[in-house]
N, C-alpha and C positions, 0 to 999 in steps of 0.2 A: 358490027362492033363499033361504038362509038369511044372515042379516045377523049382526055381533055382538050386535044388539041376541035376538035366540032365545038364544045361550048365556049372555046376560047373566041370564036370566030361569030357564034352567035354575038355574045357578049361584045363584042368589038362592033358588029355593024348597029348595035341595038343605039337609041338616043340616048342621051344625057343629059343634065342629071334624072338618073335613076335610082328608086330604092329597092331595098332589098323585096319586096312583096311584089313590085311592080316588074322583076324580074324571072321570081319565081311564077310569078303568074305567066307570065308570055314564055319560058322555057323551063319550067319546074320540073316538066315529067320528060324531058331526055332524061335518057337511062345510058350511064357513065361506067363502061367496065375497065373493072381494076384488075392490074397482075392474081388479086385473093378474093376477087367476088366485083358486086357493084351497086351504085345507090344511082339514086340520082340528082339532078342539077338542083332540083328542090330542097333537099336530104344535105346537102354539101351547102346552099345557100342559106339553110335554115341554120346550119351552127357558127356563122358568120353574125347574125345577129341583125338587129333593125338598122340598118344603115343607109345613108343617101349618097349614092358613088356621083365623084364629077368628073367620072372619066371610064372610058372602060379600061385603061390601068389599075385605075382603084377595084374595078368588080374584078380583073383578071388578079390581083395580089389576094382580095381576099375569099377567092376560088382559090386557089394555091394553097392557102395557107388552113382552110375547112377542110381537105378530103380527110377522109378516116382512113386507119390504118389498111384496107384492100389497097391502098393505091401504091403504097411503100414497096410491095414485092417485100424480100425476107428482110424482116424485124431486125435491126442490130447491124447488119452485114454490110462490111467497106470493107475494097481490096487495098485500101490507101492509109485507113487510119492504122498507127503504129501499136503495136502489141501495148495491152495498159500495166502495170507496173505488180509485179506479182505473177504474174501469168507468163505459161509459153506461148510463145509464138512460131509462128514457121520463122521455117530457117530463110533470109531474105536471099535472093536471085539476081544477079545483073546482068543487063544484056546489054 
């Protein structure tokens, strides 16, 4: 099973600056499974778009910000955001 925390670690030792094709080519096909399925480093890099990172910050932000919804686990779901306005909610708990 590879987690994002592996391409995270690619991307980090990898040189820079880097662009996005020069990326997918050296780690394209790690295969990235998510909580709902899995693509991979290529598949996630490609919806990022042509871009030249000058840092592996920059390629680790816009890894983050590409994966598709497998990676989210359930759609919607926070234990923390408050009932929205119209709607029941549970009844709240203090401990």
């Amino acid at each position: 099973m590879r987690l994002l925390t592996d391409a995270t670690e690619r991307l980090d030792a990898h040189e820079y600056p880097a662009s996005t094709a020069e990326l997918v080519a050296a780690y394209g096909d790690l295969e990235l499974d998510f909580p709902e399925g899995s693509e991979t480093l290529g598949e996630v890099l490609d919806r990022a778009g042509a871009e030249t990172f000058e840092s592996p910050e920059a390629a680790r932000l816009a890894l983050y910000s590409a994966v598709g919804e497998a990676a989210i686990g359930r759609k919607g779901y926070s234990d923390r955001d408050p009932t929205a306005l119209g709607e029941d909610g549970h009844e709240q708990l203090s401990f």
